[in-house]
C-alpha positions in Angstrom: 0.0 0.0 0.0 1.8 3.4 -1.0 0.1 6.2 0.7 0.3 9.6 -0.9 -0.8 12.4 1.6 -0.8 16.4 1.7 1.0 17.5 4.8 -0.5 21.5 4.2 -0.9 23.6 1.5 2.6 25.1 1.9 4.2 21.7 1.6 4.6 19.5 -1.6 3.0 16.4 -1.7 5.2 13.3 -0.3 5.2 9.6 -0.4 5.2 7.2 2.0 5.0 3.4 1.4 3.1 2.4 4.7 3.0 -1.9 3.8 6.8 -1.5 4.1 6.8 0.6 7.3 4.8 -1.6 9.0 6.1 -5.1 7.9 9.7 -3.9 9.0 8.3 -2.6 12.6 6.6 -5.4 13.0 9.1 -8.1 12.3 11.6 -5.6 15.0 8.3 -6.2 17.6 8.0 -9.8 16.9 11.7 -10.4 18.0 11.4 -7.9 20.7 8.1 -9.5 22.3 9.8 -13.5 21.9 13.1 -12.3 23.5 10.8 -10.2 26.3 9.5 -13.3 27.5 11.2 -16.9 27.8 9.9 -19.6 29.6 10.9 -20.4 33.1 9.3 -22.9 35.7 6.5 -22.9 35.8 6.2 -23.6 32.6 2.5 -23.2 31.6 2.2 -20.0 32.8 5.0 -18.6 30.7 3.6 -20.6 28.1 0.1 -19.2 28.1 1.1 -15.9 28.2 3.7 -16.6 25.5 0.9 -18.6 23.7 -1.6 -15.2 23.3 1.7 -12.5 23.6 3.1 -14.3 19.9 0.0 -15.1 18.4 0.5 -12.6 15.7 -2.0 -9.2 14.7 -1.4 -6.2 13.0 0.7 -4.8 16.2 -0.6 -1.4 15.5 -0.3 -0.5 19.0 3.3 -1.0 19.2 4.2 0.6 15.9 2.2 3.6 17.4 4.3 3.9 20.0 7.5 3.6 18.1 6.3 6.0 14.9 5.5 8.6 17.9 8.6 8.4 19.7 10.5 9.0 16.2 8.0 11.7 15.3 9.2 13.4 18.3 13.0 12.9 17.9 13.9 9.7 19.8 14.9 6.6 18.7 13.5 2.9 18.3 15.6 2.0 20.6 14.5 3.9 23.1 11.0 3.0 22.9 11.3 -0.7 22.4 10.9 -2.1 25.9 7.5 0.6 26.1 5.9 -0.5 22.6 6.6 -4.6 23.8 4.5 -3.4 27.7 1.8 -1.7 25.8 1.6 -5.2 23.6 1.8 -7.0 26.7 -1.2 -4.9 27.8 -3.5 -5.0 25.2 -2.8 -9.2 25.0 -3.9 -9.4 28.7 -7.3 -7.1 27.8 -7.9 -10.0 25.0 -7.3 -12.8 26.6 -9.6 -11.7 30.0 -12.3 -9.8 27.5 -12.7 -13.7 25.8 -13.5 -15.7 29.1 -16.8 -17.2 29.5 -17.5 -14.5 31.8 -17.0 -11.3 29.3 -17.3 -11.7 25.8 -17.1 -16.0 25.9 -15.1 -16.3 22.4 -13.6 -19.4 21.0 -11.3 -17.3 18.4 -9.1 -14.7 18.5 -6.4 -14.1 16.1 -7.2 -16.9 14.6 -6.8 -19.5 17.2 -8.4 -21.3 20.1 -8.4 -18.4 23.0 -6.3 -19.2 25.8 -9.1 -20.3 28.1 -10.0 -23.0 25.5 -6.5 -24.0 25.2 -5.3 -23.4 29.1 -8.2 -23.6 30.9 -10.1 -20.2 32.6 -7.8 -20.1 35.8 -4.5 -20.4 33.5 -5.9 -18.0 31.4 -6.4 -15.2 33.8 -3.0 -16.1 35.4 -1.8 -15.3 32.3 -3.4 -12.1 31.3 -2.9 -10.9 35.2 1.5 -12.0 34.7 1.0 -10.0 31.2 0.1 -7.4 33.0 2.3 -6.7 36.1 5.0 -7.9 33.4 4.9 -4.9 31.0 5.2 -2.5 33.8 8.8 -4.2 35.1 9.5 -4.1 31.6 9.5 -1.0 31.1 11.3 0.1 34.7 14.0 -2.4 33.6 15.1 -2.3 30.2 14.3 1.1 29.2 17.9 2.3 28.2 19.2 6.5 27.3 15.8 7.5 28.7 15.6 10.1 31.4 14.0 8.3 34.7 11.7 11.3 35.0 10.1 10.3 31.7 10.7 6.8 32.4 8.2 7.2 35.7 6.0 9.5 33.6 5.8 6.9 31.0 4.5 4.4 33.2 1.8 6.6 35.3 0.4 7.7 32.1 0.1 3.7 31.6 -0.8 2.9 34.7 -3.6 5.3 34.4 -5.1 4.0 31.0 -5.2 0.4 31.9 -6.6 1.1 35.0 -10.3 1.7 36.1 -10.1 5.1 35.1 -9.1 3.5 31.1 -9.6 0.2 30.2 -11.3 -1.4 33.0 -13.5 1.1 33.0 -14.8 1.1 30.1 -14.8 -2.5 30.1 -17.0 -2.4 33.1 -19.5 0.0 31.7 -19.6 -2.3 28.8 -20.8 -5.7 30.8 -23.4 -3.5 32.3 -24.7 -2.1 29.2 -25.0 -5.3 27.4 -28.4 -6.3 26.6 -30.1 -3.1 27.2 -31.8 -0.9 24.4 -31.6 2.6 25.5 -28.0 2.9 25.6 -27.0 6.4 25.0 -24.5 7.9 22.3 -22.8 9.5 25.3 -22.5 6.1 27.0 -21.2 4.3 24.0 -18.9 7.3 23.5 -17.3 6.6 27.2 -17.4 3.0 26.8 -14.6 2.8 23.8 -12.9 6.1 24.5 -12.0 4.0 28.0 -12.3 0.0 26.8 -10.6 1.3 23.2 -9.1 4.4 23.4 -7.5 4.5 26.5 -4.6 2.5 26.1 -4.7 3.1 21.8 -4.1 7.2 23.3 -1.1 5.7 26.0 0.3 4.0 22.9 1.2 7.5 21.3 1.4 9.5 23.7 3.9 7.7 25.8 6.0 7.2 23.0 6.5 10.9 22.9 7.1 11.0 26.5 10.1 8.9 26.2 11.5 11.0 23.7 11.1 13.9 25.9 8.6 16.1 23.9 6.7 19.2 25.0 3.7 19.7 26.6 1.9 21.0 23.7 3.3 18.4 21.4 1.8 15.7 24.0 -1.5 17.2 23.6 -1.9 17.4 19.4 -0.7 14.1 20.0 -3.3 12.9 22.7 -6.1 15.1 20.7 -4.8 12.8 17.4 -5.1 9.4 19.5 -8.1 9.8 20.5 -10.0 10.7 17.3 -8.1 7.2 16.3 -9.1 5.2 18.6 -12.6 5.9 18.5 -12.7 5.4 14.2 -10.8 2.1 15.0 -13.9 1.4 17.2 -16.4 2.4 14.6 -14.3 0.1 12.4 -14.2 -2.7 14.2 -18.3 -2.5 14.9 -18.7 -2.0 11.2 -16.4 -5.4 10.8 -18.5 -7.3 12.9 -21.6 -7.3 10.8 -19.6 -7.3 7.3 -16.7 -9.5 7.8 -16.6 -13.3 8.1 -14.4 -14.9 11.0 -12.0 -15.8 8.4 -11.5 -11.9 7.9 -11.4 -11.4 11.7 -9.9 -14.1 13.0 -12.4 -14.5 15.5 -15.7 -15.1 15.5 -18.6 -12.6 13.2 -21.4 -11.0 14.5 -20.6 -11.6 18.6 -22.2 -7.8 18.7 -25.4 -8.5 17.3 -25.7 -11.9 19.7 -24.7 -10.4 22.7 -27.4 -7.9 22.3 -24.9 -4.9 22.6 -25.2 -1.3 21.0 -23.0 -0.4 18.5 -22.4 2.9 16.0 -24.3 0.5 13.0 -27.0 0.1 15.9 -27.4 3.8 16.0 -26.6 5.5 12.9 -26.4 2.8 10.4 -23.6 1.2 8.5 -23.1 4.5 5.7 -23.1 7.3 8.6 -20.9 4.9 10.9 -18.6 4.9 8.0 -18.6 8.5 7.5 -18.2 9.5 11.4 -15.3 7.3 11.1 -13.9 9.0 8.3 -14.5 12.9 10.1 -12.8 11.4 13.0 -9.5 10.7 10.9 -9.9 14.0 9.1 -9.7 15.8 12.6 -7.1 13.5 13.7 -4.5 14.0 11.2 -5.1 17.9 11.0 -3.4 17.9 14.6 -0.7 16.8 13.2 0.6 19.3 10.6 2.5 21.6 12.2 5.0 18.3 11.9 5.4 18.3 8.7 6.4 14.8 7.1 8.2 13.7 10.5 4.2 12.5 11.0 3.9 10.6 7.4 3.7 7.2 9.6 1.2 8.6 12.1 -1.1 9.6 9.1 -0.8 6.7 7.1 -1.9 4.5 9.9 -5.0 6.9 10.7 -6.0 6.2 7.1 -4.8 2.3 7.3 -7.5 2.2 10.1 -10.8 3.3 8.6 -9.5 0.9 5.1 -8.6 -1.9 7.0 -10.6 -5.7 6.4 -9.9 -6.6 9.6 
């Protein structure tokens, strides 16, 4: 995919050949993750969390982090040990959202889920090790980074995965499912918390570790944000269109679990089009960057094209 974009009517048009980008930033996360995490007795619980940790995806999360850490004049380097945590993470919010007790999926990625492969308690072991795992990471192999922005790196984590992010809006989630009159609003807080919490930590904290402004944080937050809720339109507009092949896990869980989604409420066409508006506004925060943000913007448009 070659993605041609206008950074500004001042500036010429430039290129930037996002497939490549992101097949050589993956492969560099791959080996980064497998090295992260060897097994050691016991055994199955480094193998479970090995198991969902290296079962592949898009590792858009990662490559967030790493593309906004360069974007705001640090290294790869620097932000390795961060982007392999916020994987770590986002694994653990999989394999705890698939129990028989959240969402109760078979699939994900393509496989069996780690419950149906390691039983429930293994399977929580392992997303709970994932967890308290990617914040030693981070204290301990974070190399050339000032420890101020090291220890502002992982608040602003600690933050999004915690019930004021992630578990939060999981939380409001499980109590919403099933009922009709869900509002927009609540919807809205649901995936800017369940979604767009940690999606927001992934670019913003990559920029911490590089050591950028305060202003520069928040064009960056305001650009995460408007991301992660199109990735979340996205993904509800996947759900009805997509098979499981596409997905890798299983079609229309949505529409069975009775929950409200943007199709629910404005229809496939306008879901599509809010979607759209929300990476408009996100990559307008980002010009005053010039083509330092090419990969930033060509992963705001790979998310409302993606098939999966």
């Amino acid at each position: 995919m070659v993605l041609a974009t206008e950074m500004g009517s001042s500036q010429p048009e430039s290129s930037f050949d996002l497939s490549t980008y992101l097949v050589k930033r993956k492969e560099a996360i791959e080996v980064a993750l497998d090295s992260a995490l060897p097994v050691i007795y016991p055994e199955k619980i480094y193998e479970a969390m090995r198991y969902s940790l290296l079962a592949g995806g898009k590792r858009l999360r990662p490559i967030l982090c790493l593309a906004s850490c360069e974007l705001a004049g640090g290294t790869t380097s620097m932000a390795i040990p961060t982007a392999c945590a916020l994987e770590m993470i986002h694994t653990m919010s999989l394999i705890h959202d698939d129990l028989p007790a959240m969402d109760n999926d078979d699939y994900r990625r393509g496989k069996l889920t780690n419950h149906k492969v390691y039983g429930e308690d293994i399977a929580i072991l392992a997303g709970d090790g994932l967890l308290t795992y990617a914040f030693e990471f981070i204290a301990t192999k974070t190399e050339n980074v000032p420890p101020q922005q090291v220890l502002q790196t992982i608040a602003y984590l600690g933050r999004a995965a915690g019930a004021g992010g992630l578990i939060g809006g999981q939380v409001v989630d499980v109590e919403s499912e099933g009922k009709t009159d869900v509002s927009l609003e609540t919807l809205n807080y649901i995936h800017a918390h369940k979604t767009g919490a940690l999606l927001e930590a992934c670019v913003v904290c990559g920029a911490i570790i590089a050591g950028a402004s305060a202003a520069d944080l928040q064009r960056l937050s305001r650009f995460a944000q408007n991301i992660g809720l199109a990735f979340q339109i996205v993904d509800d507009i996947l759900d009805i269109t997509a098979t499981q092949e596409e997905l890798g896990k299983t079609a229309g869980k949505d529409v069975q679990a009775g929950k409200v989604t943007y199709p629910s409420l404005w229809g496939i066409e306008e879901s599509r089009r809010q979607a759209s508006q929300l990476v408009d506004d996100a990559k307008a925060q980002l010009a005053v960057f010039g083509s330092k943000a090419l990969p930033l913007l060509a992963i705001a448009d790979f998310i409302t094209s993606r098939s999966n």
